[in-house]
C-alpha positions as CSV (number, residue, x, y, z in Angstrom):
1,X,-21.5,-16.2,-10.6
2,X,-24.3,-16.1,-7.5
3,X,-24.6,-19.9,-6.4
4,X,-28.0,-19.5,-4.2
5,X,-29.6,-16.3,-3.8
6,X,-31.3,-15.0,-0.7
7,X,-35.0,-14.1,-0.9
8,X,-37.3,-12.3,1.6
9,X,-40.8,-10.9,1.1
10,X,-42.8,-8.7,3.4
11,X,-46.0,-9.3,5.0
12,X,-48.1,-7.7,2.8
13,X,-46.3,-8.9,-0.5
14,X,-45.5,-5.4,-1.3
15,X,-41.6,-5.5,-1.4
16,X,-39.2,-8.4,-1.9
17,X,-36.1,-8.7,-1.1
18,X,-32.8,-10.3,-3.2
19,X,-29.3,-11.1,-1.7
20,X,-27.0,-12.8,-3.7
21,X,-25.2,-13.5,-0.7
22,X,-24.7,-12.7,3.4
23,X,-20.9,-13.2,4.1
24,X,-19.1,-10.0,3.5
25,X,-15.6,-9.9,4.0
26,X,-13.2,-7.0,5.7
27,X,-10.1,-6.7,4.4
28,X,-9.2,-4.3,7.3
29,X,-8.0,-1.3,4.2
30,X,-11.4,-2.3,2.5
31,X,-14.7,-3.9,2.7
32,X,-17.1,-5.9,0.1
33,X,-19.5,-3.9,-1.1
34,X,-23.4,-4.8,-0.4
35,X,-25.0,-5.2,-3.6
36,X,-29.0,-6.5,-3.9
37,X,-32.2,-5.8,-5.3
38,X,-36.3,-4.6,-4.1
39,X,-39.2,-6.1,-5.9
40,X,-41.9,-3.3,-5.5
41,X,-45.2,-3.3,-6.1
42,X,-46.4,0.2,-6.2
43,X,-50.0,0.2,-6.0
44,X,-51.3,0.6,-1.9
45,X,-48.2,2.8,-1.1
46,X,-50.4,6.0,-1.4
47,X,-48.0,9.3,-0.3
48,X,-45.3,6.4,0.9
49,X,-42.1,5.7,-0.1
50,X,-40.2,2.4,-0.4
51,X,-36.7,2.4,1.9
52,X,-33.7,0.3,1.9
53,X,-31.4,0.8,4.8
54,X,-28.6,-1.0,6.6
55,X,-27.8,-1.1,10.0
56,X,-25.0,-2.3,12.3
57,X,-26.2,-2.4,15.7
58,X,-25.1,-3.7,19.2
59,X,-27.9,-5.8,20.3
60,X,-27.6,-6.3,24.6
61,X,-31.2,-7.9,25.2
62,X,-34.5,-9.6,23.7
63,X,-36.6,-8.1,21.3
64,X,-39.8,-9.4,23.1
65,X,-38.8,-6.7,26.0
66,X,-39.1,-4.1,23.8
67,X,-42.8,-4.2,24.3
68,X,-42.3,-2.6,27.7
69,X,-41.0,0.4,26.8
70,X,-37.6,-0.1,27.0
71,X,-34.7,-0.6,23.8
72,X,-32.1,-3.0,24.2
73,X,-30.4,-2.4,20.8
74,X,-28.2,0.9,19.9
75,X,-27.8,1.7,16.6
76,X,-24.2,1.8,15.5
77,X,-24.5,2.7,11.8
78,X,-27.1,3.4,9.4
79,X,-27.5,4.3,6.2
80,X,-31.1,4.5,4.0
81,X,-31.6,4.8,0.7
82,X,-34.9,6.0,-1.1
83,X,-35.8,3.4,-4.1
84,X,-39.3,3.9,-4.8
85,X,-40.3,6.7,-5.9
86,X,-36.9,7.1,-7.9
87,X,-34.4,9.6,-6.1
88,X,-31.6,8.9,-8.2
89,X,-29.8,6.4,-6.8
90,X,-28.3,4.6,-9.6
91,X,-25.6,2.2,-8.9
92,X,-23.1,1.1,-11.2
93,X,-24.7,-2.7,-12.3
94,X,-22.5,-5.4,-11.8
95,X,-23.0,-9.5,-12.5
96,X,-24.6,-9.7,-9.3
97,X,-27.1,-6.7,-9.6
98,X,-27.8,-8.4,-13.7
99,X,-28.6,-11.9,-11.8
100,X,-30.7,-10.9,-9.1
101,X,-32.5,-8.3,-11.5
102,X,-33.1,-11.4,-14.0
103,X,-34.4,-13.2,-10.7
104,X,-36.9,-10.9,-9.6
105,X,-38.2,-9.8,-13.0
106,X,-40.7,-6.4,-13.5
107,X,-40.3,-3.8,-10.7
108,X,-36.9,-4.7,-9.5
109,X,-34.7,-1.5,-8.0
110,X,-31.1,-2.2,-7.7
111,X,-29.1,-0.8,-4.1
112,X,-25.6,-0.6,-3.4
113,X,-24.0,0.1,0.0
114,X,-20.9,0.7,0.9
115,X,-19.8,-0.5,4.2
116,X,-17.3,1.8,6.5
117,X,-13.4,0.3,7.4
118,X,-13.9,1.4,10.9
119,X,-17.3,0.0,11.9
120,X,-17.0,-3.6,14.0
121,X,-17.2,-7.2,12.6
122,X,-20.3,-9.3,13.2
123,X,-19.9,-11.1,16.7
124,X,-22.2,-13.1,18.5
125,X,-22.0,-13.6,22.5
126,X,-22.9,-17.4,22.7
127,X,-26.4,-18.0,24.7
128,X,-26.3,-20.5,27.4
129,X,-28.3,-24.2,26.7
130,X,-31.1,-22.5,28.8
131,X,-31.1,-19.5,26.2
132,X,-32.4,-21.4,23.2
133,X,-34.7,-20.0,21.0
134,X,-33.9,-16.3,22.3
135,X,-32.1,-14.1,20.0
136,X,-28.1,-13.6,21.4
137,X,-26.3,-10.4,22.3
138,X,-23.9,-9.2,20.2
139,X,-22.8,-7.2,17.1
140,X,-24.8,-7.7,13.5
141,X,-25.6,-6.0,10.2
142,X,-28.9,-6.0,9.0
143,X,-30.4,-5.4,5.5
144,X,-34.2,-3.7,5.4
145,X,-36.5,-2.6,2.9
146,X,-39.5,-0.9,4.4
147,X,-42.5,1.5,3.8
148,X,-42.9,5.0,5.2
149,X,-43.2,8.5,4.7
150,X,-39.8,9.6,6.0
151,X,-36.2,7.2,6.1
152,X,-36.6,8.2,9.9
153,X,-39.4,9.4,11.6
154,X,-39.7,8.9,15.4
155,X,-43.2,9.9,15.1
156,X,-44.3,7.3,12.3
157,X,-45.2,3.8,13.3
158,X,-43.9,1.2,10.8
159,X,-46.1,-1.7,10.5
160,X,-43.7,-5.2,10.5
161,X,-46.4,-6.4,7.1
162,X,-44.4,-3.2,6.4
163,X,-41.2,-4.7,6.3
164,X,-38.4,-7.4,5.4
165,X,-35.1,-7.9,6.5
166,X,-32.1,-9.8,6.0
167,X,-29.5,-10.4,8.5
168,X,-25.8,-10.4,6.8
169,X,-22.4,-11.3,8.2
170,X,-19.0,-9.4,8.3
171,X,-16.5,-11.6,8.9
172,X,-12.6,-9.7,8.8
173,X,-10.1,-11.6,7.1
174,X,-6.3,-11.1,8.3
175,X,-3.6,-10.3,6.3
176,X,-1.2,-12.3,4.7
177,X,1.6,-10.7,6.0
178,X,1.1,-11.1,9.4
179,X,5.0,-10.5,11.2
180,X,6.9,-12.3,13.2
181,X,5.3,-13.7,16.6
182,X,5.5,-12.5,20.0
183,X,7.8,-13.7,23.0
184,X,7.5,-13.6,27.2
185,X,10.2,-14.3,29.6
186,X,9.6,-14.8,33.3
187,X,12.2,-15.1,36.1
188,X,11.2,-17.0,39.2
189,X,13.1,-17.2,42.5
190,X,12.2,-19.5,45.0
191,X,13.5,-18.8,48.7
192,X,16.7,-20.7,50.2
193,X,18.1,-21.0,46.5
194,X,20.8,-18.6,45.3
195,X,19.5,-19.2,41.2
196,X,16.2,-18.8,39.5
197,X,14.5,-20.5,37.1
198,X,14.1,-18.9,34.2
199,X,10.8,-19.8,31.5
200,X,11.1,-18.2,27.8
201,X,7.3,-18.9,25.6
202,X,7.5,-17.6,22.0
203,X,4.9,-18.0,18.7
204,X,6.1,-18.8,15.2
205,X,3.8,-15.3,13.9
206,X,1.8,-12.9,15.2
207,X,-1.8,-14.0,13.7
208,X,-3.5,-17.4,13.4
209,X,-6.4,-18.6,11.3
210,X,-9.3,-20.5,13.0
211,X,-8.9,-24.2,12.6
212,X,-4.5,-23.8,12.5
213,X,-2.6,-25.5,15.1
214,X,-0.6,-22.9,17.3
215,X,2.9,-24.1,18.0
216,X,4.2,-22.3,21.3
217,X,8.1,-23.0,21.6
218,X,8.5,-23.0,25.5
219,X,12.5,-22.9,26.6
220,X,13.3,-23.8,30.6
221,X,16.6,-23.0,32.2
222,X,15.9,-25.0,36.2
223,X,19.1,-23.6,38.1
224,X,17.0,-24.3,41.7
225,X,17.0,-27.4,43.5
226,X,12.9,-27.6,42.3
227,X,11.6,-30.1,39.8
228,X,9.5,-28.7,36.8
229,X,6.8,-32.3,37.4
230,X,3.9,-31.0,34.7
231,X,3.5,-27.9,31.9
232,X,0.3,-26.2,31.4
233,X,-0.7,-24.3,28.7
234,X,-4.6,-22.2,28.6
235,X,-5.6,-19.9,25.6
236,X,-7.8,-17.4,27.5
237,X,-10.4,-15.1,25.5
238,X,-11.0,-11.5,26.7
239,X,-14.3,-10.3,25.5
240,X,-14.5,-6.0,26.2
241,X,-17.8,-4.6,25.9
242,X,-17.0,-1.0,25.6
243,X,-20.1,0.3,24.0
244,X,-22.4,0.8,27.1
245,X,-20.2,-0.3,30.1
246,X,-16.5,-1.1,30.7
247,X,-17.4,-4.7,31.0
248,X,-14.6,-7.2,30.7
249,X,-15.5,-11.0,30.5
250,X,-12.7,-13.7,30.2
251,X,-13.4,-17.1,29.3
252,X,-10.7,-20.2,29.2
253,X,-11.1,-21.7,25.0
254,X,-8.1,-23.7,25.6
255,X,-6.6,-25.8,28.8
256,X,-4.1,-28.4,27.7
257,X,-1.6,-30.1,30.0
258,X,2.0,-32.0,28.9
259,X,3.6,-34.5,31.4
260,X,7.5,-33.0,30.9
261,X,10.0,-33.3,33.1
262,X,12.7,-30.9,33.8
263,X,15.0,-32.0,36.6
264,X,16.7,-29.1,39.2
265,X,20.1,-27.9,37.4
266,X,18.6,-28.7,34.0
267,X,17.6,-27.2,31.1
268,X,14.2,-27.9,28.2
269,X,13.1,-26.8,24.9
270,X,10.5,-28.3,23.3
271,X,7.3,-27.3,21.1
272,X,4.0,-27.6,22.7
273,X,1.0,-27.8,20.2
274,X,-2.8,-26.6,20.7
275,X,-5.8,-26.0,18.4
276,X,-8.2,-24.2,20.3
277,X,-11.6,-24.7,18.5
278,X,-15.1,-23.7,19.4
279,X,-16.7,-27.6,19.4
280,X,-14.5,-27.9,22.9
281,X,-16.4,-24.8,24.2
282,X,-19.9,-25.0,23.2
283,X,-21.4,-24.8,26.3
284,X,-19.5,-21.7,27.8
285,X,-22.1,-18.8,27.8
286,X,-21.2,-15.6,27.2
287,X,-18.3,-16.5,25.1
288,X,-17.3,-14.7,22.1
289,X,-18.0,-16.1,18.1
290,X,-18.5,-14.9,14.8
291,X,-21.6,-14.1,13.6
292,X,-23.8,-16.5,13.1
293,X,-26.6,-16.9,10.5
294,X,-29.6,-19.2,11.8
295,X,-28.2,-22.6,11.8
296,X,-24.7,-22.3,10.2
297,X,-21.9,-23.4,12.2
298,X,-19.3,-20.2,13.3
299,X,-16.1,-20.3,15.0
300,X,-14.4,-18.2,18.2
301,X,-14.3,-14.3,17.5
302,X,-11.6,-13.3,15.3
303,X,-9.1,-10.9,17.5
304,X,-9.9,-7.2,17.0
305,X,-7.9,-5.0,14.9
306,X,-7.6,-1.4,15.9
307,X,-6.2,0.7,13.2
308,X,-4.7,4.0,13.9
309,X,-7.3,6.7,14.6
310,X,-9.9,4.3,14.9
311,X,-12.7,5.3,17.7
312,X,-12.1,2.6,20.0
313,X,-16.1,3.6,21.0
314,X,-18.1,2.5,17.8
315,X,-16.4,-1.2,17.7
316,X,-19.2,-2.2,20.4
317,X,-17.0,-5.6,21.3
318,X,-13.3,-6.4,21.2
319,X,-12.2,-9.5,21.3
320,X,-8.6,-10.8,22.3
321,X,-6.9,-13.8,23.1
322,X,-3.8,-14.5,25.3
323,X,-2.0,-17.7,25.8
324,X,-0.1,-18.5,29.0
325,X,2.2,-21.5,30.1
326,X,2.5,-22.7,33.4
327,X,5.5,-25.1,34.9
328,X,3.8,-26.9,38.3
329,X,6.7,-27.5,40.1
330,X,7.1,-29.4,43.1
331,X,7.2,-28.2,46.6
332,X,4.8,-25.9,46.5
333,X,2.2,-27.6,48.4
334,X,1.1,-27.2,52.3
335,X,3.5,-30.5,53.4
336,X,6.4,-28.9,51.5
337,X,9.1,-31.0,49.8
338,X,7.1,-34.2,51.1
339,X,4.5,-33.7,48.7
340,X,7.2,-33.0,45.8
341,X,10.1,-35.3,46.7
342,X,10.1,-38.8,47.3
343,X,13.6,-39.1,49.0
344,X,14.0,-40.7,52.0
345,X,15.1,-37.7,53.4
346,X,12.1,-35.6,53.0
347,X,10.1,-38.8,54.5
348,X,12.5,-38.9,57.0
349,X,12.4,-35.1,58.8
350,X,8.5,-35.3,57.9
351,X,8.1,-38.2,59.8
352,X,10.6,-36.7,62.5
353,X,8.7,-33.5,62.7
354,X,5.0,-35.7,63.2
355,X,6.8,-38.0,65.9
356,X,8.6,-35.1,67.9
357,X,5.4,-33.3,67.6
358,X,3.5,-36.2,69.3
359,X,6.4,-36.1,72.2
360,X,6.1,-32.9,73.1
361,X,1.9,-32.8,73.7
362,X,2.5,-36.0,75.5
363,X,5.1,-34.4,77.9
364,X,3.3,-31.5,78.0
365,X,0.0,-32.9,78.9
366,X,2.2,-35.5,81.7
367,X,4.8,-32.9,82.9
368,X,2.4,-29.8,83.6
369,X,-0.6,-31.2,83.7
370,X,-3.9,-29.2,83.8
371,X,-3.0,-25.2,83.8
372,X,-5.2,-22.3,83.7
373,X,-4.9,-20.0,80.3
374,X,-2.6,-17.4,81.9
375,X,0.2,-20.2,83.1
376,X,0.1,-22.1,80.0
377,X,0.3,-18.5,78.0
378,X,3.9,-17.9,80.1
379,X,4.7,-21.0,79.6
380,X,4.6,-21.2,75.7
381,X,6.4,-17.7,75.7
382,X,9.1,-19.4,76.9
383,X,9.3,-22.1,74.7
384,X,8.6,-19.5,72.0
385,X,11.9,-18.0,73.0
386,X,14.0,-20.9,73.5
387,X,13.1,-21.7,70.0
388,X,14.1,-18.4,69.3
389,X,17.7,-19.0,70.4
390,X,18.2,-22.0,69.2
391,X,17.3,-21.8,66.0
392,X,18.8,-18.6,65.1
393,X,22.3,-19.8,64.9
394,X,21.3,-22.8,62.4
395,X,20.1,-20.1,60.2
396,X,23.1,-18.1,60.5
397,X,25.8,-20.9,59.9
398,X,24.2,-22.3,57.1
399,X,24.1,-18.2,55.2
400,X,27.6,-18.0,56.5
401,X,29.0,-21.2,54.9
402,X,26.9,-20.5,51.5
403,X,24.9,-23.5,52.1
404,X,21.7,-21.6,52.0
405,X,21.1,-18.3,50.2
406,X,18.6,-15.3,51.2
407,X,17.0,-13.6,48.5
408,X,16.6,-9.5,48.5
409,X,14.1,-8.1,50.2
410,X,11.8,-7.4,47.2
411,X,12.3,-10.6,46.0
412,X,10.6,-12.4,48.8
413,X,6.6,-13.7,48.6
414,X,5.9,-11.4,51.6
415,X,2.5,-12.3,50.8
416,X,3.0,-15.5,50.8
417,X,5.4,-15.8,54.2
418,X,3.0,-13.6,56.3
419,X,0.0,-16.0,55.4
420,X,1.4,-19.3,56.3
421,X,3.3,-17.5,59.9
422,X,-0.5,-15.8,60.3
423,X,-1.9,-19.6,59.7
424,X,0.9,-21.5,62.2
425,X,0.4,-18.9,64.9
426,X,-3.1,-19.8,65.1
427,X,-2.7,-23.3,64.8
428,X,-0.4,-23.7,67.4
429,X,-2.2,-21.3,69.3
430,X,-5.5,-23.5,68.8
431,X,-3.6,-26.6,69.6
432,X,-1.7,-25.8,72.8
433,X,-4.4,-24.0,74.5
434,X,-7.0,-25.7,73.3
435,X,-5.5,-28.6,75.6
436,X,-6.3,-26.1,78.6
437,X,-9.8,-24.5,77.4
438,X,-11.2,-27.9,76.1
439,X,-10.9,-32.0,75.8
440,X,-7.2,-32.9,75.0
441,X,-8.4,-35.8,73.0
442,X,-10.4,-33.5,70.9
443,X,-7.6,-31.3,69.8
444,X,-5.5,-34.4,69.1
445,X,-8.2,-35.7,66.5
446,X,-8.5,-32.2,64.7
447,X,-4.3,-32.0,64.7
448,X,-4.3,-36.1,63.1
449,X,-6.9,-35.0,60.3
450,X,-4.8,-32.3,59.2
451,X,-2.8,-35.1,57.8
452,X,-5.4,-36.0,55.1
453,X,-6.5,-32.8,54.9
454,X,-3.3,-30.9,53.5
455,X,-2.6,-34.0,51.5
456,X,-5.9,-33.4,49.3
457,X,-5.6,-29.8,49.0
458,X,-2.1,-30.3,47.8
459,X,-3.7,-32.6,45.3
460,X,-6.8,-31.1,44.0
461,X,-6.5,-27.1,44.7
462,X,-2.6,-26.7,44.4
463,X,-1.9,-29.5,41.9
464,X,0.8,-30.9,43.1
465,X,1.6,-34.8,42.0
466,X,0.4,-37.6,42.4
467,X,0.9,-39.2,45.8
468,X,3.3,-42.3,45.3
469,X,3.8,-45.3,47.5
470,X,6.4,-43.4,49.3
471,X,4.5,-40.7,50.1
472,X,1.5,-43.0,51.4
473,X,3.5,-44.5,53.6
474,X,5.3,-41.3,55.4
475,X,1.9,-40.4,55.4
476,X,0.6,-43.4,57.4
477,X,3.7,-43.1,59.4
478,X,2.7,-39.5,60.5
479,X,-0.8,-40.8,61.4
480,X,0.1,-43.1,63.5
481,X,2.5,-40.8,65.2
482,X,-0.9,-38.8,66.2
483,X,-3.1,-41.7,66.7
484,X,-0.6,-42.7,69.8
485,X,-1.8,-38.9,71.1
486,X,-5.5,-40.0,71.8
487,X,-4.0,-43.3,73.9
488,X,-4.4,-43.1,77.9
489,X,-1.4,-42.2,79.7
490,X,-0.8,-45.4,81.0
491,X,-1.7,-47.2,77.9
492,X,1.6,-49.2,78.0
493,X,0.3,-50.8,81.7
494,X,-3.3,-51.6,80.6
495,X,-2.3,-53.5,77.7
496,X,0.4,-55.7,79.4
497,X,-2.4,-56.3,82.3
498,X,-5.1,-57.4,79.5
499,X,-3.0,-59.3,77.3
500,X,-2.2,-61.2,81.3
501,X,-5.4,-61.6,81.6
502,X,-6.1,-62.6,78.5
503,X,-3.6,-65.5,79.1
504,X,-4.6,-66.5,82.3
505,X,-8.0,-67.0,81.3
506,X,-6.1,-69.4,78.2
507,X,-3.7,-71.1,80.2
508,X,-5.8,-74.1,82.1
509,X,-5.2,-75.2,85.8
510,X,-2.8,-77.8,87.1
């Protein structure tokens, strides 16, 4: 039973064409069979034939360019068949052939095509809100009836009065039996902890339908001393244009976070549920959908299945998805465990470290006084080396009586380690002999803004929590510690004689 059928006449009024519908589905082993109908009108055609071809085509670029000389569409597949004058193509006549023949009365040729398992389903790469009105890139399948001598001549012009066309959509339907899903472990070991923390992700099933919430089971074993504060979970589409280049695009569908805890020594299982939809995405350009038909609504690209033997080549697009789950855990940002712990210890040695810190330029700078570059080089060699000494025995008593443990070697972030030394070389670098090359007051403001500073790239780039009342006030506490760097030496002696002289100007005469 056809419920609307599909009607489109050339230019000229020669040739009419009848759809009884545009979806056609791929059963990956098979594919619905194109069945319609021509309306000719034979007189004008002179020594010219009447054509019906379809086409799947990779379209990378606007028609109106065309003009210039240059093709942005590559043919994929074709096929053409001769209707008019009769060749003997004779289809076998099904209900839909009998309706659309009843439809278009007198004159009406019946066509049936037969549409390859191996060529690519009908995707569209989305155009950005600037790209209305332009025709998008992407994969499509295109029914035309047409007048000219030959089925293809390079050499005759066909006029578009000529012509008419209907653009169809294959859309691939999975199969029922779709297997048992996939599962990821990752093992993460953080440094000074003798256990790692293990994350297990697993799906229910292998494929998903568009609309159908995705339940990912996510299992944490926490045997470090870190705590799990947030879980992340993105479904990320990778769009592979393999037809004329080896581009790769990959755009983010789905970005969905869970506030779960998991404490240090703890373990977690719980089932984390996304629906990743195209209405969350429909201003990404560039991003992957099903084909789509004027104004019909589409969803995101179905995932490409490559069968065995399949030429990878005449797909055009593949389209795949991946989803990823990330644990944020704390003590990861630039201030350390101050950012990610909220004990009084961890206020305590930052606050330690920020006043000692303060000490020492203030000795340095009353002690030694002004030195030329080369003196205060020697000089910081030395302390470099006393630091040296006495540091290295803390480090070895505390591997020694297991309080600390020391990963192997190709489990370390060397990456990671030889960044942050690079980084403190230069600062302190910058901020001991900048004292000599410039204004001592000027290095102290740059060293008491890299408070704030590492507190809101700990917050907005690295994600770590939430600063908590706590943490403000270590932070305030460390600020201060600096602001008493930019006060005079003798600070302590021109307060006491202002606040005297203050008073004596209060105090009246007897």
């Amino acid at each position: 039973m056809v419920d609307k059928v599909f009607k489109k006449t050339s230019g000229n009024g020669q040739l009419t064409l009848y759809l009884g519908k545009r979806d056609y589905i791929d059963n990956v082993d098979s594919v619905e069979s194109v069945e319609g109908v021509v309306k000719i009108d034979p007189k004008d055609l002179g020594d010219r034939k009447v054509w019906v071809q379809l086409c799947c085509a990779f379209r990378y670029g606007n028609e109106d360019l065309d003009v210039i000389g240059l093709i942005f569409r590559k043919d994929i597949w074709i096929n053409h068949i001769q209707l008019y004058p009769d060749a003997g193509h004779k289809p076998k006549l099904t209900d839909m052939h009998n309706t659309l023949l009843r439809k278009a009365g007198e004159q009406a040729y019946a066509f049936t095509f037969e549409i390859p398992t191996n060529l690519p389903c009908s995707i569209t790469l989305q155009p950005g809100p600037d790209d209305q009105g332009k025709k998008p890139c992407g994969v499509d399948f295109e029914v035309k009836a047409y007048v000219a001598k030959e089925a293809e001549d390079p050499s005759e012009k066909i006029d578009k009065k000529d012509t008419c066309r209907l653009i169809i959509r294959k859309s691939q339907f999975a199969p029922v039996n779709t297997g048992s899903g996939q599962r990821a472990e990752l093992c993460k070991s953080f440094m000074l902890s003798d256990k790692p923390l293990l994350l297990e992700a697993s799906l229910e099933k292998d494929i998903y339908y568009h609309g159908e919430t995705v339940p990912v089971k996510v299992k944490v074993k926490n045997d470090t001393n870190k705590v799990v504060n947030k879980f992340r979970v993105t479904v990320e589409q990778t769009t592979d244009v393999i037809l004329y280049s080896a581009d790769k695009y990959t755009k983010s569908v789905l970005n969905e976070e869970f506030a779960e805890t998991v404490e240090a020594n703890s373990t977690f299982e719980k089932v984390f549920r996304v629906t990743p939809l195209l209405a969350q995405n429909r201003e990404k350009r560039g991003l992957a959908v099903d084909g789509k038909l004027k104004y019909e609504d589409t969803n995101l690209a179905s995932t490409t299945l490559v069968r065995p033997g399949m030429d990878r080549e005449i797909l055009g697009i593949m389209v795949f998805y991946k989803i990823t789950v990330h644990l944020l855990v704390s003590g990861a940002g630039l201030l350390g465990g101050l950012t990610g712990s909220d004990s009084i210890t961890g206020v305590a040695l930052g606050v330690g470290s920020a006043s000692c810190s303060a000490l020492y330029n203030v000795m340095y700078r009353k002690r030694v006084g002004t030195l030329d570059p080369g003196p205060a080089s020697v000089l910081l060699c030395c302390v470099g080396l006393c630091t040296l000494v006495l540091h290295s025995w803390v480090c070895v008593l505390l591997y020694i009586t297991h309080m600390e443990f020391w990963p192997l070697s190709q489990s370390v972030p060397w990456n990671t380690l030889c960044t942050t030394a690079s980084l403190l070389l230069v600062f302190n670098v910058l901020v001991n002999m900048g004292g000599v090359c410039t204004y001592p007051a000027l290095i102290t403001l740059g060293f008491l803004l890299t408070v704030p500073a590492s507190a809101a790239v700990d917050v907005w780039v690295l994600e770590a929590p939430p600063l908590s009342d706590m943490r403000l006030v270590a932070f305030c506490l460390i600020s201060a510690a600096f602001v008493l760097l930019l006060f005079p030496e003798d600070w302590d002696e021109k307060t006491l004689q202002w606040i005297s002289s203050v008073w004596s100007h209060k105090t009246p005469n007897t």
